[in-house]
TORPA-4810 file (N, C-alpha, C, O; in nm, 3 decimals):
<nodes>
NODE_1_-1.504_-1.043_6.221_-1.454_-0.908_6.238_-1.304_-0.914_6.260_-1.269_-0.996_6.345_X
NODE_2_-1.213_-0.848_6.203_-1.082_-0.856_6.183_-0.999_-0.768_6.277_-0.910_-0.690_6.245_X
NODE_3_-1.048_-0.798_6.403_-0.956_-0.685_6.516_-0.887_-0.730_6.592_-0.920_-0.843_6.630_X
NODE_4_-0.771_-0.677_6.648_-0.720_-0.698_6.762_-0.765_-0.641_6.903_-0.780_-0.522_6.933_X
NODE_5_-0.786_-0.767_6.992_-0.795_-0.735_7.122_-0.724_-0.697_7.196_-0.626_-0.771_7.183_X
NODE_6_-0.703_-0.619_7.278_-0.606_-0.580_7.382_-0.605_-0.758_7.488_-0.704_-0.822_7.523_X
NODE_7_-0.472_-0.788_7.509_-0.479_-0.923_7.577_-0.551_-0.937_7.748_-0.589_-1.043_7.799_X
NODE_8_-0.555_-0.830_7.798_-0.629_-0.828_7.897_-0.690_-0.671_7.914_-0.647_-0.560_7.881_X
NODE_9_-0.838_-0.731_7.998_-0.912_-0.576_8.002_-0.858_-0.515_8.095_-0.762_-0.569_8.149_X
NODE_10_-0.913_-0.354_8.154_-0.873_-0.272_8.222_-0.910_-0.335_8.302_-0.989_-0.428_8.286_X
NODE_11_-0.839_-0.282_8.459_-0.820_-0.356_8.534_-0.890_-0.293_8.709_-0.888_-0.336_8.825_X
NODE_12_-0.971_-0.116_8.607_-1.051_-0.113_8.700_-1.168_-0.071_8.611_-1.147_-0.085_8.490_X
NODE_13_-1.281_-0.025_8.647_-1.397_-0.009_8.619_-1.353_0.147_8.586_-1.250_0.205_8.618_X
NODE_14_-1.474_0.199_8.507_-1.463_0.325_8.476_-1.569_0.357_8.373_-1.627_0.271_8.306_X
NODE_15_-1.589_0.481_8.367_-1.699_0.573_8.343_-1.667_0.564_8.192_-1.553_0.537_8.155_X
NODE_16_-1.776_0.588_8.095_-1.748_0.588_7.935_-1.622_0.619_7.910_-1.525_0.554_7.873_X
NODE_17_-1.650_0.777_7.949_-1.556_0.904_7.888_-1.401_0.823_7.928_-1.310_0.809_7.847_X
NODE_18_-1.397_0.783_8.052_-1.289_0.760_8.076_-1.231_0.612_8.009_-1.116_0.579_7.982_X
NODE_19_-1.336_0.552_7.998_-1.258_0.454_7.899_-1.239_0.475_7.763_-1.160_0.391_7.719_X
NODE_20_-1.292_0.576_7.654_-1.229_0.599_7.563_-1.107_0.657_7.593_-0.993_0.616_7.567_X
NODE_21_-1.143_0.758_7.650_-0.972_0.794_7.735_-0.861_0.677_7.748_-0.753_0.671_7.687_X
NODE_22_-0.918_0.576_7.849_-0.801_0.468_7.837_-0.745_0.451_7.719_-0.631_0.490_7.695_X
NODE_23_-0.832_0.383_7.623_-0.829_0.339_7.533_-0.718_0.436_7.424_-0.614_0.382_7.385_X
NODE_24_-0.741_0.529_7.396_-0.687_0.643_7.314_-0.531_0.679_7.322_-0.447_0.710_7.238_X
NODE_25_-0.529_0.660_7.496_-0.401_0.649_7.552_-0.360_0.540_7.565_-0.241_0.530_7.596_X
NODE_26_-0.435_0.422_7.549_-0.297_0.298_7.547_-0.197_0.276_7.467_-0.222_0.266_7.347_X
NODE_27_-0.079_0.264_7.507_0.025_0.175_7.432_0.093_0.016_7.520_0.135_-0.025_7.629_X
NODE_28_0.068_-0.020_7.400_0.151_-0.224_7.440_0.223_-0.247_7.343_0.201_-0.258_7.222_X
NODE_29_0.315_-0.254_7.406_0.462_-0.339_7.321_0.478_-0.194_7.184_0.506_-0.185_7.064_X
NODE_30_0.446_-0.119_7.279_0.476_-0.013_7.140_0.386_0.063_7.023_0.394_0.164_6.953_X
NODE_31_0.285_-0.059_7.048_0.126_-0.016_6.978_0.063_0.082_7.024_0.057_0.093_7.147_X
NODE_32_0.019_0.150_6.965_-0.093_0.264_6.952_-0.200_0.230_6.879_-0.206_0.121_6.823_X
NODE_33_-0.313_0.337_6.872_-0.432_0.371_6.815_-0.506_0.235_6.893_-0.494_0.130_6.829_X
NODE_34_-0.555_0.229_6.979_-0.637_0.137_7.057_-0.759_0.248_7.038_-0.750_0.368_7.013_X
NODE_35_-0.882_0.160_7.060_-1.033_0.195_7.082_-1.074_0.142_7.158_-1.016_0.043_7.204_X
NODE_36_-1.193_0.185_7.205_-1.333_0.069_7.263_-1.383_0.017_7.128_-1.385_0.062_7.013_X
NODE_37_-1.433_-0.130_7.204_-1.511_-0.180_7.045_-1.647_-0.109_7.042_-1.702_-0.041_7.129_X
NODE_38_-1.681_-0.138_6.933_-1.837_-0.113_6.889_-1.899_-0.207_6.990_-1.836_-0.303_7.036_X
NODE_39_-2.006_-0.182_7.019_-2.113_-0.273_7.038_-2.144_-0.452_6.910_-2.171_-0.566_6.949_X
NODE_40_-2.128_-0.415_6.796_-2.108_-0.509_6.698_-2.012_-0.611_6.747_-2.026_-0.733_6.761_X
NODE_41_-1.889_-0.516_6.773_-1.773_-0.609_6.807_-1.820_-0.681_6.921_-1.865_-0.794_6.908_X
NODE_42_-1.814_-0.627_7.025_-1.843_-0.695_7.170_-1.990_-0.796_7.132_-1.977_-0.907_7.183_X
NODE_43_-2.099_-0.783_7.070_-2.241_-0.868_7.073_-2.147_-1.033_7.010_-2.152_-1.151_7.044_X
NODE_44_-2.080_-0.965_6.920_-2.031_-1.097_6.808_-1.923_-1.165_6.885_-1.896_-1.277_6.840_X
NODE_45_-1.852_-1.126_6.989_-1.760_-1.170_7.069_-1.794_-1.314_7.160_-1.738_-1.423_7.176_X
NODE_46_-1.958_-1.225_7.225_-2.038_-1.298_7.337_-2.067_-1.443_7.246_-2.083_-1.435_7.124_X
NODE_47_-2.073_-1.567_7.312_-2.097_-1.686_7.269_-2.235_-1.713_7.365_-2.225_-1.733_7.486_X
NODE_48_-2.390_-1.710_7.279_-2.480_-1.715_7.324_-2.546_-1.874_7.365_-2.656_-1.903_7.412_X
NODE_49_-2.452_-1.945_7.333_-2.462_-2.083_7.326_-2.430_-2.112_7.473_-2.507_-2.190_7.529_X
NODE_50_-2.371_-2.083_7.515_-2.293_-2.114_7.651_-2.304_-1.980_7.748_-2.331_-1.864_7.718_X
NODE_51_-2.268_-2.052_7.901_-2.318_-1.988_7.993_-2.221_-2.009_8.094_-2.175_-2.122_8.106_X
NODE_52_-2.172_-1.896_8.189_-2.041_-1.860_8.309_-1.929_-1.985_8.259_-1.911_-2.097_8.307_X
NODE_53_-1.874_-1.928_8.164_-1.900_-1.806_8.056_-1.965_-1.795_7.914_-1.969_-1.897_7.845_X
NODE_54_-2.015_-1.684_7.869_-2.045_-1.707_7.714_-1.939_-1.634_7.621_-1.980_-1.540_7.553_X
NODE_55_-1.795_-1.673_7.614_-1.695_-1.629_7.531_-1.606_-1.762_7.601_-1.616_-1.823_7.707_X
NODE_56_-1.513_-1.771_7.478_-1.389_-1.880_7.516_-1.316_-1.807_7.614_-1.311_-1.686_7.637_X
NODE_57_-1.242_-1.936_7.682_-1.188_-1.892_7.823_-1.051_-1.802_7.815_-1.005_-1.734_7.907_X
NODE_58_-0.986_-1.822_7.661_-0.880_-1.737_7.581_-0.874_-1.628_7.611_-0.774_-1.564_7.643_X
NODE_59_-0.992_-1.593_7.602_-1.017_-1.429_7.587_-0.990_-1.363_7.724_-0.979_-1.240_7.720_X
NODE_60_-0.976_-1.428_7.856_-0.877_-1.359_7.954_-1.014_-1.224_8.006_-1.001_-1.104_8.031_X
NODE_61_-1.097_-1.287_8.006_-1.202_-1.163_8.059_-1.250_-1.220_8.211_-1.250_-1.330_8.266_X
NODE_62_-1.299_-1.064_8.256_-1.361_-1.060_8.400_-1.479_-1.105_8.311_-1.510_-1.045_8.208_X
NODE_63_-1.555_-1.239_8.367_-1.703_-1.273_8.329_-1.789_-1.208_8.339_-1.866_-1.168_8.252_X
NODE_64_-1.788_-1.181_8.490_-1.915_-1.130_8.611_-1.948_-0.981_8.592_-2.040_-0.917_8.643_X
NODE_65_-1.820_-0.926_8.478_-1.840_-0.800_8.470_-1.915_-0.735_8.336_-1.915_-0.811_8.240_X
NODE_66_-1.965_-0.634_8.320_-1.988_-0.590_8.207_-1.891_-0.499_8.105_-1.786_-0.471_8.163_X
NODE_67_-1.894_-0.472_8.035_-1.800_-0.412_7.922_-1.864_-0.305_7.847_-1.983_-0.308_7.816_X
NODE_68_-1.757_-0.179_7.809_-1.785_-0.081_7.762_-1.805_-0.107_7.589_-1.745_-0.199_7.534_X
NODE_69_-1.890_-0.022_7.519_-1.903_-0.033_7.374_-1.873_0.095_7.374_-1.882_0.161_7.478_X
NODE_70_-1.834_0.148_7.259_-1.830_0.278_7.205_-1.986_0.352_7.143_-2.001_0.470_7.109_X
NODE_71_-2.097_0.230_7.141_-2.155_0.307_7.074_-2.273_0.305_7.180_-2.314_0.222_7.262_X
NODE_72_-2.313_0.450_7.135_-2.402_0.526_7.227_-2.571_0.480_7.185_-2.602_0.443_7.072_X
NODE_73_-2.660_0.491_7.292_-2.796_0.433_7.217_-2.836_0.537_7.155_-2.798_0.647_7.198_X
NODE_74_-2.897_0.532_7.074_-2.951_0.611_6.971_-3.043_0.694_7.032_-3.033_0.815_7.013_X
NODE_75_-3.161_0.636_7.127_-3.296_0.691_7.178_-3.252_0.826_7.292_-3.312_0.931_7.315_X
NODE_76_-3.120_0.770_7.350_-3.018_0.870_7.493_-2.941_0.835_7.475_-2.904_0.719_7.495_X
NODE_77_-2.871_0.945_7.418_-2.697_0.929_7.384_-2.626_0.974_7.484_-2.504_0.985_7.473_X
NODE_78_-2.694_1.008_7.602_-2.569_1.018_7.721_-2.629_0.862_7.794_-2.667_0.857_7.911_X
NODE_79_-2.628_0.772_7.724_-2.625_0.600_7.749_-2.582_0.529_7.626_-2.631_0.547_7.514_X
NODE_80_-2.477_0.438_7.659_-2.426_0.363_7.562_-2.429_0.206_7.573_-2.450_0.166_7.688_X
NODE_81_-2.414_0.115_7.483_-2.375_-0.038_7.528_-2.286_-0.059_7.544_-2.177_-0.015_7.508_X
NODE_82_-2.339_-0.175_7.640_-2.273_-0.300_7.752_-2.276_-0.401_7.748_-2.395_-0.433_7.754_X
NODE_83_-2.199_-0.508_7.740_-2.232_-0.695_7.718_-2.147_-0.708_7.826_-2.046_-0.651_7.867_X
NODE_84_-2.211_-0.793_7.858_-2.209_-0.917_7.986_-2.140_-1.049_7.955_-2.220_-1.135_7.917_X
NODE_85_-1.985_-1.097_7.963_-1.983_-1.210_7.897_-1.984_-1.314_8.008_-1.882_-1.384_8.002_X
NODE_86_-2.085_-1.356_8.129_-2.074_-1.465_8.182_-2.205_-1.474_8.142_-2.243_-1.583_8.185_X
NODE_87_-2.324_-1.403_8.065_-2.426_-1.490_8.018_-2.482_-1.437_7.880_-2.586_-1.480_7.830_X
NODE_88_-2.382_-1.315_7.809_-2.381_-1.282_7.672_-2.500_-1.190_7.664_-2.551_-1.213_7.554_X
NODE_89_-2.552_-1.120_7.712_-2.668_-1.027_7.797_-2.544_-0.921_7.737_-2.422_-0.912_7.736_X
NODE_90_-2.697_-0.828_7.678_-2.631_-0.632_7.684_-2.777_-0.564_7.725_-2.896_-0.592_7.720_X
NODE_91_-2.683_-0.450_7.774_-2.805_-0.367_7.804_-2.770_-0.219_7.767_-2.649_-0.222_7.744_X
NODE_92_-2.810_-0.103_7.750_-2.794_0.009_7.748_-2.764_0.085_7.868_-2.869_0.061_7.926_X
NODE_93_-2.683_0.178_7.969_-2.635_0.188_8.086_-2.594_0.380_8.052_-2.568_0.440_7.948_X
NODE_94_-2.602_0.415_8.168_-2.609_0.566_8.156_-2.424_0.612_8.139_-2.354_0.561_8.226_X
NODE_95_-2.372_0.673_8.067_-2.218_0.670_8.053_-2.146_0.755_8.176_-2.026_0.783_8.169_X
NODE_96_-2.222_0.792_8.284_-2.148_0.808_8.395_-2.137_0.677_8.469_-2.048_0.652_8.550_X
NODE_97_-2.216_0.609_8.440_-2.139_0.436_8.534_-2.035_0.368_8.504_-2.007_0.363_8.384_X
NODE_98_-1.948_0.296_8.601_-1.867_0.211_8.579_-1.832_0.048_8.552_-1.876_-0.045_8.620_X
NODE_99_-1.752_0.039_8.450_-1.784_-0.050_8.393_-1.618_-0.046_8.334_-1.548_0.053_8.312_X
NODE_100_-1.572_-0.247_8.312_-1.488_-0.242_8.237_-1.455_-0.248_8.118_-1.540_-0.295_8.041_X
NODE_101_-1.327_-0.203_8.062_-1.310_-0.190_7.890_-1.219_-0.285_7.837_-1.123_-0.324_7.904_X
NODE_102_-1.239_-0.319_7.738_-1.129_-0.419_7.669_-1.096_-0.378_7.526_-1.145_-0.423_7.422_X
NODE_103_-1.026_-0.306_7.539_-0.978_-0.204_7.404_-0.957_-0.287_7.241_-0.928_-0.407_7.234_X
NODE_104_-0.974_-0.223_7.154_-0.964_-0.316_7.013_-0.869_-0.223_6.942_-0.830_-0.120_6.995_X
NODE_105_-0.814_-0.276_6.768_-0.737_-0.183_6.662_-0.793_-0.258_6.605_-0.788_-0.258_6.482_X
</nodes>
């Protein structure tokens, strides 16, 4: 997948809405149009091979934490996905909880 990561995630937890929000409103070094990733993005990120952590240590992520997806579950769309990268685990989570984001372009 051909995206850019934001070099480090947000730095507090936050509710869906509000992390597309972040996201929409970030600028770095001048850049615009930031997103949340897809769920695609974030599953393909997680390295299921390995464990605390399952992503290279590059990637500058809170492990222990979970991460926002943009995409909503299909079955309850006021719940969206979440991956876990200290053991590459997602789950579906209600979009008033908090949770951190790591924005993509």
């Amino acid at each position: 997948m051909n995206v850019i990561w934001q070099k480090s995630p947000s730095k507090n937890k936050m509710t869906w809405n509000d992390a597309i929000a972040y996201c929409q409103n970030l600028v770095l070094d001048g850049i615009e149009n930031w997103r949340v990733p897809s769920y695609k993005e974030l599953y393909y990120l997680a390295d299921r091979t390995k464990y605390a952590p399952a992503i290279e240590h590059y990637f500058n992520l809170e492990t222990s934490s979970w991460y926002w997806s943009n995409t909503a579950y299909k079955i309850d769309i006021s719940q969206a996905w979440i991956v876990n990268f200290n053991n590459g685990y997602d789950k579906h989570r209600d979009k008033s909880y908090t949770y951190l984001v790591r924005c993509v372009q």
